[in-house]
N, C-alpha and C positions, 0 to 999 in steps of 0.2 A: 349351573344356575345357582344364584345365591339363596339363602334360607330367606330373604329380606323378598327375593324376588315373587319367591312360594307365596306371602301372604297378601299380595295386592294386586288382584285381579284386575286384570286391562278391560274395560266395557266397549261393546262394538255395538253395530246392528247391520241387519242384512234387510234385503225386498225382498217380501214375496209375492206371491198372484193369489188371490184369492177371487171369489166370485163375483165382486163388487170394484175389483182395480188392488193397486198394490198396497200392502200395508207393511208397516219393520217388524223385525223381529229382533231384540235384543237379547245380549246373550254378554257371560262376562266367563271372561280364557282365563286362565292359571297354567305358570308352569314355561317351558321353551314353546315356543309359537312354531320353532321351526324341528321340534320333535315329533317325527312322524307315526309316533302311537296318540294314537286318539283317544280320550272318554268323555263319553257324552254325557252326561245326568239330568235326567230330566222331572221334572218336579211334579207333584200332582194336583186334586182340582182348581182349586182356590190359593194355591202358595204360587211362589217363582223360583230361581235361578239361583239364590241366594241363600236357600236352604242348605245348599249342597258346599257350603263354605268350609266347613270343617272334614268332610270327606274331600274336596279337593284340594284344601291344603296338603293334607297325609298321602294324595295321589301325584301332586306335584311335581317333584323330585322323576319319576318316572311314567311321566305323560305329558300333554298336553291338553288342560282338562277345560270342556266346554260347556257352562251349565245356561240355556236359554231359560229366556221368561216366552211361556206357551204367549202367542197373540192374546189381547184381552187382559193379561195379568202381568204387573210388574214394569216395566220399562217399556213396554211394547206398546201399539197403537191396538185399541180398539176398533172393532168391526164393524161398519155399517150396516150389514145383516146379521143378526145375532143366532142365527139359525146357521151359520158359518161356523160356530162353537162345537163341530163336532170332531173326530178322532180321522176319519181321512184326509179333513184337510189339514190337520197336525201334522202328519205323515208327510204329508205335499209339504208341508215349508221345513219339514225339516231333511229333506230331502237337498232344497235350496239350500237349507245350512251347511249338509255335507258336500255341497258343490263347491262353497264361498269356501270352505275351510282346505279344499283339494286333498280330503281324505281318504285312500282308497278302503282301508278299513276300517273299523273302529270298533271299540268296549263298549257298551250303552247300560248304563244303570238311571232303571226306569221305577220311581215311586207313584203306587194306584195310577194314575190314568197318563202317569209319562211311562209306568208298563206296558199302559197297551198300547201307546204308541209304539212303542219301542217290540211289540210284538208283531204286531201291522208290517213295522217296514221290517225287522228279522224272516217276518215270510214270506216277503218277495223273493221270485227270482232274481240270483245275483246280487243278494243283498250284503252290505258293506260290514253290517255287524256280523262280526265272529268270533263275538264272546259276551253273553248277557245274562243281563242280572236283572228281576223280577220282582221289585219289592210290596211285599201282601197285594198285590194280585193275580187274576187269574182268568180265563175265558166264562167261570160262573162268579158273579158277581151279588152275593146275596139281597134280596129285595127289602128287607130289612134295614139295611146299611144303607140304600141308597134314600128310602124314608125320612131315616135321619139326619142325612148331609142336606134334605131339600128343608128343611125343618129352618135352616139357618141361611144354606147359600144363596146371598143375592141382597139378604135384608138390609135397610137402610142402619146405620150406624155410625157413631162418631161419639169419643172420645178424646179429653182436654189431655191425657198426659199419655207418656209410652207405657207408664206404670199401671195404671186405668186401663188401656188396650190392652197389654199382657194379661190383665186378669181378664178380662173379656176374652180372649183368644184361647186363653188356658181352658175357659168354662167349656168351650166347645169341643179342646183338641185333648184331654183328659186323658184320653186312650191311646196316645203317642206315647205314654211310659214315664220314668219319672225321670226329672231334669231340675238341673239345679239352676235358681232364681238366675244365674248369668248366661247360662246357656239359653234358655228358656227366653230372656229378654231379647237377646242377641237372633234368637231365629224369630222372633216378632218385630224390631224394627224395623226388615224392610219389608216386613208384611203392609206396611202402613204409607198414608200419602197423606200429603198436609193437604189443610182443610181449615182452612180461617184459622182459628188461633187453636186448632187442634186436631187430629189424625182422623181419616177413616181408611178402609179396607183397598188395599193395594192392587182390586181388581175389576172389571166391567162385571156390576151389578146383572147386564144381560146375559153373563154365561148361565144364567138361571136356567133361561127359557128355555133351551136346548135340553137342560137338563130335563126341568118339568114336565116335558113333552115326553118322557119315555115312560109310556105303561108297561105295564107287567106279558103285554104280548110282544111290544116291541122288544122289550128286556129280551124275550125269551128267542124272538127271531136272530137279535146281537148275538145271544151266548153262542148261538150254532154256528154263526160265520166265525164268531172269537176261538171258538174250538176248531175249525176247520183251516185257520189261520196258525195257531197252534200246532197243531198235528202237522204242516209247513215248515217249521222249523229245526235250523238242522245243527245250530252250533249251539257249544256248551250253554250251559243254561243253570244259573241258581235264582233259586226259589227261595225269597226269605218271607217270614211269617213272624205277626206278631202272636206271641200263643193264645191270647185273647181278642183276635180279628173276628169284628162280626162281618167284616166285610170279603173277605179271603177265605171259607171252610179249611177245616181238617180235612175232609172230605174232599171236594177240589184241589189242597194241594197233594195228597195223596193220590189222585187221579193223574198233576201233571207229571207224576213223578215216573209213571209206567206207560204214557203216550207220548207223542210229538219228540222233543230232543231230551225226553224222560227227566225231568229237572232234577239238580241235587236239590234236598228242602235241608233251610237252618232255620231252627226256631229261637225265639227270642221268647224267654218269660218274662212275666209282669208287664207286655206290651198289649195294645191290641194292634187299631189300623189309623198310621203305620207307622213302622221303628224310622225315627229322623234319622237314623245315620250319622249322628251325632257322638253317641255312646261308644267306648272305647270297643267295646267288645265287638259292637256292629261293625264298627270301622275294618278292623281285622279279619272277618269274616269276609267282607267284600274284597279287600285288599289282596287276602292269602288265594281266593277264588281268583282275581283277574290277572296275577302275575302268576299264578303256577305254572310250572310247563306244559 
């Protein structure tokens, strides 16, 4: 495969079923198509597919890297029921995805809530992932954190320039670490969709609702299935952390480290939640983990 071929992601999409009839799921490959090592990336609440740009280029060369846009966000179709925004039915279409792709097994590197997908279906029986990667999350999910993501996600917004959105994006995502003005721009244009003569946010305003809807009892009934889902899985497993995550504890990931598939933990300083995957060091980190013997 050419180095030419590494930087320009082919864009597909697949059906899936959901509760209301089918909707796409887009999703954009890097790399041999016809390379039967898999990696999946999948992105977290409010981003898409395209975060994963700079880790799938560096994965390229030795996979065949598939990063979806979750339904609701990014290229995908929005949902009729909004209350369909929740983590088994991620799991169900991406199940679809690993059909369409005919992958018997695969890598999955899962950022916040493409973690927990990516924990959900690691702990099925017979599950295809057998080798994953966990980025700052975890089955306890601090109430704090989630506080502050409802604080913004969903609100109406629009912005005349991509230079105006990036500052707007940055106010929010601060604690993703530091990044330099090209990078930083470069993971915010496709966060965005035009909009009259100027941008706004790249995804179904209703994945709110689903959010807003979890109280602190429902929270706590999630974390026990999350843990029990958890304690299910059986293949290698790294645990990355931003060392300033209000959203991932010390404490939780020091729990996942001595239960379930016992995770390795790499911590990242000066980060919080969560490390883009961007940064050389990260990259590496993920890298050295999914190719080692």
């Amino acid at each position: 495969m050419s180095h030419a071929t590494s930087l320009a992601p082919r864009l597909h999409e697949v059906q899936c079923l959901g509760s209301r009839g089918l909707h796409r799921m887009a999703y954009a490959e890097w790399g041999d198509p016809q390379n039967p090592k898999v990696l999946v990336c999948v992105h977290g609440l409010s981003r898409q597919g395209r975060d994963f740009d700079v880790l799938a280029q560096a994965m390229a060369a030795d996979y065949r890297v598939v990063c979806p846009d979750v339904v609701g966000r990014g290229r995908s179709d929005w949902l009729a029921d909004p209350m369909g925004y929740v983590i088994p039915a991620y799991v169900a279409d991406m199940v679809t995805l690993l059909a369409r792709l005919d992958a018997q097994t695969v890598h999955w590197v899962g950022t916040s809530m493409g973690g927990l997908i990516g924990m959900g279906l690691a702990a099925l029986p017979g599950s295809p992932i057998d080798r994953l990667v966990l980025n700052d999350v975890g089955p306890t999910i601090e109430w704090a954190s989630l506080q502050r993501i409802g604080q913004y996600l969903g609100q109406p917004a629009h912005w005349a320039t991509l230079d105006e959105a990036a500052d707007a994006l940055w106010a929010i995502s601060s604690s993703f670490g530091p990044h330099s003005r090209a990078q930083w721009l470069a993971l915010s244009a496709a966060q965005l969709k035009a909009d009259g003569a100027g941008f706004k946010p790249h995804y179904d305003p209703a994945i709110a609702q689903a959010f807003r809807a979890v109280t602190p009892e429902v929270a706590a009934a999630g974390e026990a299935m999350l843990w029990a889902s958890y304690d299910q899985i059986r293949c290698p497993t790294l645990l990355l952390r931003g060392a300033e995550s209000d959203l991932l504890s010390a404490q939780t990931a020091a729990a996942m480290g001595q239960r379930g598939p016992r995770a390795r933990l790499f911590s990242f300083e000066g980060v919080g939640h969560a490390p883009t995957l961007v940064q050389a060091d990260q990259v590496a980190a993920v890298r050295a983990f999914l190719l080692e013997p």
